[in-house]
N, C-alpha and C positions, 0 to 999 in steps of 0.2 A: 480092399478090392483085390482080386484077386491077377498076381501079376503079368498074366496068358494076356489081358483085356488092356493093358496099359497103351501097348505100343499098336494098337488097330486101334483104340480110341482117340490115341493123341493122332495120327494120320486123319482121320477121319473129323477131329473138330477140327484141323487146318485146313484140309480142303471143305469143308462146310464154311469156315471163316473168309476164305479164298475166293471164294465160288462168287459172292456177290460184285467183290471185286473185276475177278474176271470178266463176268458176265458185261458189267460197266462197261469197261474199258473198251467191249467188243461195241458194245452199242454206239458210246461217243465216238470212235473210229469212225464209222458207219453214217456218222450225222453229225461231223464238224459244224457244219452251220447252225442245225440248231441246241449242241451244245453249247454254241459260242451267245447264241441269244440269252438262251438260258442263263449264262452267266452275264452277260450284260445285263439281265434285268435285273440281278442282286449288285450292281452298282460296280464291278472288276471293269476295269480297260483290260485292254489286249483281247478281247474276247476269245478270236480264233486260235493266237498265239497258244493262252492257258486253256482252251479245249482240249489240245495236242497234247498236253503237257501232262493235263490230267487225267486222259484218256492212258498216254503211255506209264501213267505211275499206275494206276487202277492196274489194268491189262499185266502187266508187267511184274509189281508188286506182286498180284495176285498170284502169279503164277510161279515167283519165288517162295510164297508163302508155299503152298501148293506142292512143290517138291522139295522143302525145307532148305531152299540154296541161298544163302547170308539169309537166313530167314529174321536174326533180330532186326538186320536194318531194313529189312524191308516192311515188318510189323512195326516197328518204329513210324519208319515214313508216313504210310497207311494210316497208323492211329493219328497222327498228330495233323492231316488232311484230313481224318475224318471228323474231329473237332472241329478243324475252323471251319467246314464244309459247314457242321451242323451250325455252329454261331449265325453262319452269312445265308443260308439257306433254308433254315427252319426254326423257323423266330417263331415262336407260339406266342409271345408274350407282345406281340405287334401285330399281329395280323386281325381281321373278323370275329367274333366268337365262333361261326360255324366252322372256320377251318381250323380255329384252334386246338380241336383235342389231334386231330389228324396230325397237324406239325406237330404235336406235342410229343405225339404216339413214337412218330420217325424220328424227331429230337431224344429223347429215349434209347430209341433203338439204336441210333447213330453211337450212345456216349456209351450203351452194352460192349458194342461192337469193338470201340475206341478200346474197350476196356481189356477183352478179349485177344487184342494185338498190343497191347502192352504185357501181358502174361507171355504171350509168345516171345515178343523183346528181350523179355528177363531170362527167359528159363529155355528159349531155345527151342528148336523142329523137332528134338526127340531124336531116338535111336534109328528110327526109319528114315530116313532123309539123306540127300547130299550135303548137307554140312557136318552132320556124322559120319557119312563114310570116308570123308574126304579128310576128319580129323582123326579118323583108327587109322589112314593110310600116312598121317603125317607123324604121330609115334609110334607107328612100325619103320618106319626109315631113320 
């Protein structure tokens, strides 16, 4: 590949990776209550509490991914929520047959996703981002 296309690509799959993120976290802000339903009915106490919680990791995370700021622990946090998200929340192997291929589909897409922010984890926001420029400004001094 040629390496003009590296550094708009890697920008561009974090804010794609980011983006659902964000999007969330606006939403459950928006609707504490019935995110907090929502999670009561996969069986978590605290409802309202981890609404908050998981509202401000989404939002949040996303938005570090996003402008590559501690971008591994924030794809860290992110992946490792979105696993047990997917475990407690999209059980294809418990549910109807008719909903099953749907959770299965989201079940899927959740461990893509998971997987996509573990890549980030490792190998970091890239040259474009503030955890790079903030590290060319610390061995320049």
């Amino acid at each position: 590949m040629n390496d003009s296309f590296k550094t708009p690509l890697v920008v561009a799959g974090r804010v794609l990776l980011a983006l659902m993120f964000i999007l969330a976290g606006f939403s459950k802000l928006g609707n504490i209550q019935g995110t907090a339903g929502y999670i009561a009915s996969g069986g978590l106490p605290f409802g309202s509490v981890l609404a908050v919680v998981v509202a401000l990791l989404e939002l949040l995370g996303g938005l570090a991914i996003a402008a590559g700021f501690q971008a591994r622990w924030a794809a860290l946090a992110l992946g490792l929520f979105t696993l047990v998200a997917s475990v407690l929340f999209h059980k294809f192997w418990a549910v109807p047959a008719e909903q099953a291929m749907v959770q299965q589909l989201l079940f899927m897409k959740n461990l893509s996703v998971a997987g996509g922010l573990f890549v980030v984890a490792v190998l970091g926001a890239g040259p474009a981002s503030v955890d790079a420029h903030r590290s060319s400004r610390l061995v320049a001094t």
